[in-house]
C-alpha positions, 0 to 999 in steps of 0.5 A, spaced: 465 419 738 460 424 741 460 427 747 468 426 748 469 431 753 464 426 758 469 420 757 475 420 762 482 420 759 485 419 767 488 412 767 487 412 775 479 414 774 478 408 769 482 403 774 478 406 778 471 404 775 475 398 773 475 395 779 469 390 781 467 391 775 464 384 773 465 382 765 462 374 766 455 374 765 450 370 768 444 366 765 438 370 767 442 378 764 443 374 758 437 372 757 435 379 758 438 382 753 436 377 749 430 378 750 431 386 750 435 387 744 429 382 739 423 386 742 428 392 739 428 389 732 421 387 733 418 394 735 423 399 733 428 396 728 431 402 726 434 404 733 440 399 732 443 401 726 450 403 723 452 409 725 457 415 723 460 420 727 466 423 725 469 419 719 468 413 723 463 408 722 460 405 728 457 398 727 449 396 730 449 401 736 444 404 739 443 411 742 443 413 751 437 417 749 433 413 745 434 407 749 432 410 755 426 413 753 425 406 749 425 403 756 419 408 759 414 407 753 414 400 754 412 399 762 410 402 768 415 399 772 420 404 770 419 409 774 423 415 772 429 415 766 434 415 772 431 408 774 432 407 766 439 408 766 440 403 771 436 398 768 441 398 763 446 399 767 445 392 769 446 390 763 452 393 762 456 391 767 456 384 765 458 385 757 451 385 754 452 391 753 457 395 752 460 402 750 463 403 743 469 406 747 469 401 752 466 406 757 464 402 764 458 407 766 451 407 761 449 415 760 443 418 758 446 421 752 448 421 745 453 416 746 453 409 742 451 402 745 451 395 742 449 389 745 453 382 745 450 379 740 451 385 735 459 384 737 459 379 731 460 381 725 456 377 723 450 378 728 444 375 725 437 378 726 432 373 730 426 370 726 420 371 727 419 365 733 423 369 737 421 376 736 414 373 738 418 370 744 421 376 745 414 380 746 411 374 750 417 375 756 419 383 754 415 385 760 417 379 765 424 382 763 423 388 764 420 387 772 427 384 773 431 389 770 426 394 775 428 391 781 436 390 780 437 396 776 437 401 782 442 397 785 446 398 779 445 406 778 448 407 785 454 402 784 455 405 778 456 412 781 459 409 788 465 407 783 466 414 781 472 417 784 468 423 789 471 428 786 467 427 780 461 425 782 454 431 780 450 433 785 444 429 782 449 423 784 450 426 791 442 427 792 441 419 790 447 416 794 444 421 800 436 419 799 439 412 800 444 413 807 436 417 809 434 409 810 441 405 813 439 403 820 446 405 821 446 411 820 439 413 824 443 416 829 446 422 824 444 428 823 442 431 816 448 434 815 453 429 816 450 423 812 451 429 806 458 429 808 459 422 808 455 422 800 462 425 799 466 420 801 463 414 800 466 408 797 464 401 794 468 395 796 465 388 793 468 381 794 466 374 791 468 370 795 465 367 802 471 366 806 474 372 804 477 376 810 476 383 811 480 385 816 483 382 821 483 383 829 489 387 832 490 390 824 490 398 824 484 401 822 483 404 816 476 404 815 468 404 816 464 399 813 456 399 812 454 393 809 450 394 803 449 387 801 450 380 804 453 378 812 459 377 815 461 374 821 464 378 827 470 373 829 474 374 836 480 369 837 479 363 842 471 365 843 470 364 834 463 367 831 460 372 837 455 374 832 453 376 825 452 382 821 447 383 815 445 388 811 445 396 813 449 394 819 456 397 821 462 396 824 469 398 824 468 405 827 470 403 834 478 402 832 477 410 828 474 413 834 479 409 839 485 409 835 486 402 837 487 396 833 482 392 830 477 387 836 475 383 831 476 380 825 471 380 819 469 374 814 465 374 809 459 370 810 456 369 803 459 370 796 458 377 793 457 382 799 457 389 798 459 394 802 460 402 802 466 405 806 469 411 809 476 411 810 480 413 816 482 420 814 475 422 811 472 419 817 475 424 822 474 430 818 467 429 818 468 428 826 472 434 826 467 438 822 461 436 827 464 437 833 467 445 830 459 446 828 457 443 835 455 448 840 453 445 847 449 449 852 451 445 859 448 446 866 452 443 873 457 440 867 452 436 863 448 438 855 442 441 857 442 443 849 446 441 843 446 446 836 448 444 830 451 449 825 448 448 817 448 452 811 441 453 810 439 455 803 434 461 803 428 460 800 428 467 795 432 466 789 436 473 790 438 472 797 445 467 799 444 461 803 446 463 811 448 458 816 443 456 822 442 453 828 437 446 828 437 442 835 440 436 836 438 434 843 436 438 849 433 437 856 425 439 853 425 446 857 430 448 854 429 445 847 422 450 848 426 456 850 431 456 844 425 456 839 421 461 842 426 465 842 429 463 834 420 465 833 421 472 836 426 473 832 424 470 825 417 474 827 414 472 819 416 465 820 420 465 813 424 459 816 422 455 822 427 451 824 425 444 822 425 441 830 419 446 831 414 441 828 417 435 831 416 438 838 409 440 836 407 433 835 411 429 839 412 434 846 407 430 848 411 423 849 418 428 853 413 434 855 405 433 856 401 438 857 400 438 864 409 441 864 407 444 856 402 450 859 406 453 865 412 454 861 408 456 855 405 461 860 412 463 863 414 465 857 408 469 856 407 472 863 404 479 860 395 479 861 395 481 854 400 476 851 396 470 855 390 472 853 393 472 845 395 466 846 390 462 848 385 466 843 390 463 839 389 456 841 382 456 840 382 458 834 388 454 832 387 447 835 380 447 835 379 441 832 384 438 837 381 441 843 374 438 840 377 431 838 379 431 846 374 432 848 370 427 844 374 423 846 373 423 854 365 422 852 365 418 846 363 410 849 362 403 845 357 398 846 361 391 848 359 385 847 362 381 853 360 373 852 360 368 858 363 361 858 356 358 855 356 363 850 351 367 852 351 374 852 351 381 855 351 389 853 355 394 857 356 401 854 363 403 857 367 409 855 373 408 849 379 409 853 375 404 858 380 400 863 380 392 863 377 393 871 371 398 868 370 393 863 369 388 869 367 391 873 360 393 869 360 386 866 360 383 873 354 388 876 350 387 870 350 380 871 350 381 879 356 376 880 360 377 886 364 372 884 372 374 881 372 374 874 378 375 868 376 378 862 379 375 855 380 376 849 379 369 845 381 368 837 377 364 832 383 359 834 382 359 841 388 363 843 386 367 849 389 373 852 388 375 859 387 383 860 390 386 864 385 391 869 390 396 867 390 396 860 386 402 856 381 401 850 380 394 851 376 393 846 382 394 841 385 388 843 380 384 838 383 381 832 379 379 826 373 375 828 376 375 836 371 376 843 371 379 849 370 374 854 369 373 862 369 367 866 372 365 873 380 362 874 376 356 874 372 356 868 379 358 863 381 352 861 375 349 858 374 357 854 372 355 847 370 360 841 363 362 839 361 357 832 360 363 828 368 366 829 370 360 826 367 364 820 363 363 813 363 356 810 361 357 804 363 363 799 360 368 796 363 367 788 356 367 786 354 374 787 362 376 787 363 374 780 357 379 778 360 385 781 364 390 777 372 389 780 373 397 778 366 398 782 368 394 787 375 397 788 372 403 789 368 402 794 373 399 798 378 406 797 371 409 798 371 406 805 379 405 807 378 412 805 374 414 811 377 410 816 384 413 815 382 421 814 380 419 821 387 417 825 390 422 828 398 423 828 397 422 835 395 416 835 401 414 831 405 417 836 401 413 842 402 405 837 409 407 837 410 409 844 406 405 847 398 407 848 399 404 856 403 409 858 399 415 856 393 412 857 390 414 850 386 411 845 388 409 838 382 407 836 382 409 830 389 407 827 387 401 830 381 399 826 385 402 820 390 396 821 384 391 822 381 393 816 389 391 812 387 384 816 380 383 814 381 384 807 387 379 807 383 374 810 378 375 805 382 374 799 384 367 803 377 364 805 373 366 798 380 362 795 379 356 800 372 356 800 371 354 792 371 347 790 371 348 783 378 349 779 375 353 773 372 358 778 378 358 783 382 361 777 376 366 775 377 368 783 385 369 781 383 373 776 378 377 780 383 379 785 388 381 781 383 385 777 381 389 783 388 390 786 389 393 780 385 397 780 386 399 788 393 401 785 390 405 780 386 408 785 392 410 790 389 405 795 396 401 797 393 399 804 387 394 801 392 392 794 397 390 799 393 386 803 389 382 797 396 381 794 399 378 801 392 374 802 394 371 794 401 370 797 399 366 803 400 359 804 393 356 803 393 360 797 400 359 793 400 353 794 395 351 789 399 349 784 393 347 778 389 354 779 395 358 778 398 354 772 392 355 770 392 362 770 392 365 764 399 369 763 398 376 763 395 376 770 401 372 772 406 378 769 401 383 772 401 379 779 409 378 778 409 384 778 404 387 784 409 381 789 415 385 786 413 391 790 413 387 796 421 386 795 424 388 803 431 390 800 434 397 802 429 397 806 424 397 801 426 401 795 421 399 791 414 401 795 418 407 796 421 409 789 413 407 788 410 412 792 415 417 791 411 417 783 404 418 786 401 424 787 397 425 793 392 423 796 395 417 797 393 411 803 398 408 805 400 401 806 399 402 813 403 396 817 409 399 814 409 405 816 408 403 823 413 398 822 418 404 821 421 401 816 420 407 810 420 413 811 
């Protein structure tokens, strides 16, 4: 057999990988093998073949390599050969595929593979019927194999022992540690340790008891996959822990007897552990390459020493200090002082452009500048440094100072529906904004300012609140009325929007053409947001009294074209032309893929996934099944799982410029 200096003659290592391994297959895998192996014989017959290696001979197999680049010529789902392995992987761990060997990892190399049905000597070939079949629902099977495969390829790496793990498979298990909630709080370093030391633990049953209270602690769980109930004698569940949560660590840290007991809430929960003598070396070596600055007996500054690779092939790695924590001042004081000393900027510390972006949200400007200057207190430097600045941020001094200038003009409507125009500066409070209503109207009497959706919602302003304006939805207005006059407040008959839709002249556009402009547009409008503006949203802009305008208008945008895709569906009377619309959208969305466009594909795939549209079972029956397998796989990017490992791994294959799916973003759910 090829390769045998790959296959582990260790019996501890194959119990190892033995372990959890699953040879009962379920309905859908078999079926996707079927499926698999038929569009093999139909497409490639001559990949599935007696082979001879070695005087032996080996019935009906198929090569690692060759079905892995089989794989990524028939579908763009597949995003890299990695991600093929684990597609194949998938099916191996249940027995529909198997190695001649009876190795229990599928590799992308000259090793021999044979599927179940091959298994039987006396294996038939399909008909003709069912490699038609085959060719039908290859690329539905495919889409299902791309969203399970990644979790089987990092099964499949966790199940080795840690000592027999590749740097490629240590870079995979820490790329996916970067998106645990779990682990946010740690830095870098530690969650590449712990790529090291973590183990795969699964359980099939609900029920199962993991732990129980008052048991020594041995371990730190992370749950991968599932829920497990917190349960405390006398008190019975106290709460309940889903995916990328943990639990465990307060027995290790402590050294005290488990608090609770941990059952399993749902059958076939995964978890990734960390054993107790591994979790307190990862502890001892933190604390060893810690370094902590106090003042009055309290951290001021927290370094953390790490390896850091040099940038020049012939020069060794060295160890540096990065920031962990630190009070703001001196925080700016330690990278000052490593920019004196690195005077070519070769190797920043990677903090430097963290404080750079966010100072303003722990540091503004009004503290910024007098230590910036106190740090700088020669003539000469100073004026260096301000010439600096002119250079250097010019664009953002002149954002600034547009900001303060730039002005909007406001329709504000009355309870009678009529109107009046004010002009008032973008960052404009709630009370300015009353308050220009009010003296263009000559009103003496007390007035609240209202944000009013089509549906009639309405939101009381605050006089505080800053960019008032951008508190509008999608079809909403700015009112004013008295206290009075607040009940009887209803919308505007046009924010009710279109009555009819617009299928006639739509059908007439070209759906590329159509896309196009639409990036063209989304394009504009997200060069414009500015990373602050990011910084503000998250924080909240109240607090700093700043504008985010621009991301504002970004995300309202996500919802206008959702909201579109709606209304023109809803708005068509005539089954035949629904279903044309269908197609239409698709197409478009598409192409908005094609053109990198994430914000607008998401939003017509979410406008085709909502309610008033997924539930009109006659237009997508009718739907012709090539658009069903491109929407099925669209949607399939909208899987929330490991924290959406699927729009990510898809990002990850696109090459810049790219508009991203912006509500995600700002949810701070990928990073």
């Amino acid at each position: 057999m090829p390769d045998k200096d790959s296959l582990r003659s260790d019996s501890d290592a194959l119990n190892f990988l033995s372990k959890n391994h699953n040879k009962v297959p379920s309905e859908k895998l078999l079926r996707a093998g079927k499926i698999l192996r038929n569009a093999i014989l139909a497409r490639a017959p001559h990949m599935i073949r007696d082979r001879k290696y070695h005087l032996k001979t080996y019935r009906q197999c198929c090569v690692g390599t060759e079905l892995v680049d089989w794989q990524l010529q028939q579908s763009s789902c597949v995003h890299s050969r990695a991600h093929a392995v684990g597609m194949w992987q998938a099916l191996l761990e249940e027995g529909i595929l198997n190695h001649v060997d009876q190795e229990l990892n599928f590799q992308d190399k000259y090793l021999f593979y044979r599927f179940l049905d091959d298994e039987d000597e006396e294996a038939v070939l399909p008909s003709e019927d069912e490699k038609r079949e085959a060719e039908e629902e290859l690329q539905e099977t495919l889409l299902f194999l791309s969203q399970i495969g990644p979790d089987s390829h990092m099964r499949m790496i966790l199940r080795k022992p840690p000592g027999q793990r590749t740097p490629e498979d240590l870079e995979i298990i820490y790329d996916e540690l970067l998106h645990i909630k779990a682990l946010a709080h740690l830095s870098n370093t530690v969650k590449r340790e712990l790529a090291g030391v973590l183990i795969f633990e699964s359980h099939a049953k609900a029920g199962t008891v993991l732990f129980n209270q008052g048991e020594e602690g041995t371990s730190w769980y992370i749950v991968q996959k599932g829920s497990v109930n917190v349960v405390i004698y006398g008190k019975g569940v106290v709460c309940t822990l889903h995916e990328g949560d943990d639990f465990g660590k307060l027995a290790l840290v402590n050294d005290a007897p488990r608090a609770a007991s941990i059952v399993l809430r749902e059958d076939n929960c995964h978890f990734l552990r960390v054993d107790k003598e591994d979790f307190n070396r990862i502890l001892r070596d933190v604390e060893a390459n810690t370094v902590r600055l106090k003042e009055h007996d309290k951290d001021v500054l927290v370094l953390q020493k790490s390896l850091r690779p040099s940038s020049h092939g012939n020069v060794p790695a060295h160890f540096k200090y990065t920031v962990m924590a630190g009070t703001p001042e001196k925080i700016l004081e330690h990278l000052l002082e490593t920019m004196r000393l690195d005077i070519n900027f070769a190797d920043p510390d990677p903090a430097l452009d963290d404080f750079v972006l966010m100072h303003c949200v722990f540091m503004p400007n009004s503290q910024l500048c007098p230590a910036l200057l106190a740090q700088y207190p020669a003539q000469t430097c100073t004026q260096i440094w301000l010439t600096n600045i002119s250079i250097n941020c010019g664009r953002s001094l002149l954002c600034m100072c547009m900001c303060i200038i730039c002005a909007v003009l406001l329709k504000v409507y009355c309870a009678d529906h009529t109107y009046t125009t004010i002009r008032v500066p973008v960052l404009a409070t709630g009370r300015e904004v009353t308050a220009a209503v009010a003296e263009k109207l000559g009103s003496t009497e007390e007035l609240l300012l209202i944000s009013l959706s089509a549906s009639a919602e309405k939101q009381i302003l605050k006089p505080n609140d800053v960019s008032v304006f951008q508190s509008l939805g999608v079809n909403g207005r700015m009112f004013v009325c008295t206290r009075e006059q607040l009940d009887s407040l209803a919308p505007l008959p046009e924010q009710e929007g279109p009555s009819t839709g617009s299928m006639s002249s739509f059908e007439l556009m070209s759906s590329k053409d159509l896309a196009f402009q639409m990036t063209q547009y989304d394009w504009e409008l997200f060069s414009c947001v500015h990373e602050y503006e990011l910084v503000y949203h998250t924080f909240g802009r109240q607090a700093y009294r700043r504008s985010t305008a621009n991301l504002e208008l970004f995300l309202r945008r996500f919802n206008q074209v959702q909201l579109w895709v709606v209304t023109e569906v809803s708005l068509c009377g005539t089954l035949s032309k629904r279903v044309q619309l269908l197609k239409k959208f698709i197409k478009i969305a598409a192409h908005c893929r094609e053109f990198r466009n994430l914000n607008s594909f998401f939003a017509i795939i979410m406008g085709m996934c909502n309610p008033a549209v997924s539930r009109l079972t006659q237009t997508w029956e009718k739907l012709p099944s090539k658009f069903k397998k491109f929407y099925a796989e669209f949607e399939s990017l909208l899987d929330p799982s490991r924290n959406h490992r699927v729009y990510r791994l898809t990002v990850a294959k696109m090459e810049p410029p790219i508009i991203p799916f912006m509500p995600l973003l700002i949810k701070g759910k990928v990073g």
